[in-house]
N, C-alpha and C positions, 0 to 999 in steps of 0.2 A: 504494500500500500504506500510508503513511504517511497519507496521507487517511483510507484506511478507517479506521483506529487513534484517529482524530481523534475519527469520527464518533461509532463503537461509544463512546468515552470519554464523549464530550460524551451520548449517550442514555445510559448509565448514569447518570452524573451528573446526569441530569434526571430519570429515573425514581426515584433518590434522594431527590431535592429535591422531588419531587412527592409521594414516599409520608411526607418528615417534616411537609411542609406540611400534608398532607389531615388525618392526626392529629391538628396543633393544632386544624383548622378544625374533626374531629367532636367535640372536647370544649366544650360547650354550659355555662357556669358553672352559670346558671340553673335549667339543667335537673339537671344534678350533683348541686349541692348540695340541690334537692331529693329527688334519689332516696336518697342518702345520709343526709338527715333521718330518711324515713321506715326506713330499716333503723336508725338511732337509736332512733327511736320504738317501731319494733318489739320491741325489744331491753328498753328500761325496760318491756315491756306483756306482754313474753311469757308472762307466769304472771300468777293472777290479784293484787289486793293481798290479801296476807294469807294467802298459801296457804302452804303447811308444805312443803317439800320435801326437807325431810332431817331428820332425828332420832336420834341419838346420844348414846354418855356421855360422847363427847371432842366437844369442839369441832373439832378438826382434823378429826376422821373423820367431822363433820356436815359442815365446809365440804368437806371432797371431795368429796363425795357431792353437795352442793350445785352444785359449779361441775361434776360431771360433769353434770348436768340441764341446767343453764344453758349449757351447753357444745355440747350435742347439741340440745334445741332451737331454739340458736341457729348453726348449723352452718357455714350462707350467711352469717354477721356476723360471725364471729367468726376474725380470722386465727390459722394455724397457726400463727405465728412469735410470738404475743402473749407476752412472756415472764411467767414465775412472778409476780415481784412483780407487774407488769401486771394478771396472772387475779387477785390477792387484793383489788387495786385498783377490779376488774369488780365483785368477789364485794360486797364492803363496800358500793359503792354500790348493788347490785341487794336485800341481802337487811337483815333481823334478826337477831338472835341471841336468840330466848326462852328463856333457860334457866328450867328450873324445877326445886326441888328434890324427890326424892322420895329416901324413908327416908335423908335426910343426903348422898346422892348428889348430883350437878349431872346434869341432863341436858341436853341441846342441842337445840333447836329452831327448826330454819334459815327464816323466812319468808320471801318473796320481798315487796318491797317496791313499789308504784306511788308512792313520797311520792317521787318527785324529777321538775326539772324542769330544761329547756332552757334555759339566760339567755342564752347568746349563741354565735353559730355564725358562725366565721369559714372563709375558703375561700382557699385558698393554692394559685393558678390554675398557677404556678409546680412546685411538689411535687405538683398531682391531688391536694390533697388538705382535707377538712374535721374542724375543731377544733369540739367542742362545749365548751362549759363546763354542766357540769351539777349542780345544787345537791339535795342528799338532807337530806330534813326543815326545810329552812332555813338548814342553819347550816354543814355538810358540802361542798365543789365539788371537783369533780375534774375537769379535761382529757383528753377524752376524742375523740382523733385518728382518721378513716378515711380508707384507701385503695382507692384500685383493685388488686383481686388476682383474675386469673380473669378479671376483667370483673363484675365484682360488689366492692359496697363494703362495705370489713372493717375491724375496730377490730383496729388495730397496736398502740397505748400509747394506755395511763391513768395518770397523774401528777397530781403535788396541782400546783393552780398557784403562782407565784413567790409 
């Protein structure tokens, strides 16, 4: 009996060690941080450059209205748990603000922006997870972090870097 107890233990503990082993073994860096690139990519491209996506007399009610666009059709990229500051952090680097004045009013005019670019992309095998550093107009970078959620890779946090 004491044998059995042994056995059943020792197969547990190997099909344990077997299911956290295979894990490490299916994540492929290479392949990762490529497929994760491309839902980056996606993401700076989803709207055309220069397309108007919200228009309002307040700025707040344009960027709403903006990040709910950007929100939805980026649905698969974009994690649930991205916090507020995070979304404004998204928002800033995806869009414009053209306001224009008419009869003394401001108006707001949200455009989605393609002027940014990728400079460096690192991959933290550790956490599953990839950091882009992404620079808007030339002068602007924002770190810009995804994970695995679902099985699909999602932007957690956007933060200015140090």
């Amino acid at each position: 009996m004491k044998k059995c107890i042994q056995l059943i233990s020792l197969l547990i503990l190997g099909i344990i060690m077997g299911a956290c082993s295979s894990s490490s073994a299916n994540f492929d860096s290479e392949e990762e941080q490529k497929k994760a690139t491309e839902v980056m990519e996606g993401v700076l491209t989803s709207f055309e450059d220069q397309e108007e996506i919200a228009e309002a007399w307040t700025s707040h009610e344009a960027n709403v209205t903006s990040w709910d666009k950007i929100k939805k059709k980026n649905i698969n990229a974009i994690s649930d748990n991205l916090s507020e500051k995070d979304q404004r952090n998204l928002l800033y680097l995806l869009t414009l603000n053209k306001a224009e004045d008419i009869d003394g009013k401001t108006k707001s005019n949200i455009l989605f922006t393609q002027n940014t670019e990728i400079n460096n992309t690192s991959l933290n095998e550790e956490a599953r997870s990839v950091t882009f550093e992404i620079e808007r107009s030339g002068i602007e970078k924002k770190l810009v972090t995804l994970e695995k959620e679902e099985d699909q890779w999602k932007i957690i946090k956007v933060i200015e870097p140090d």
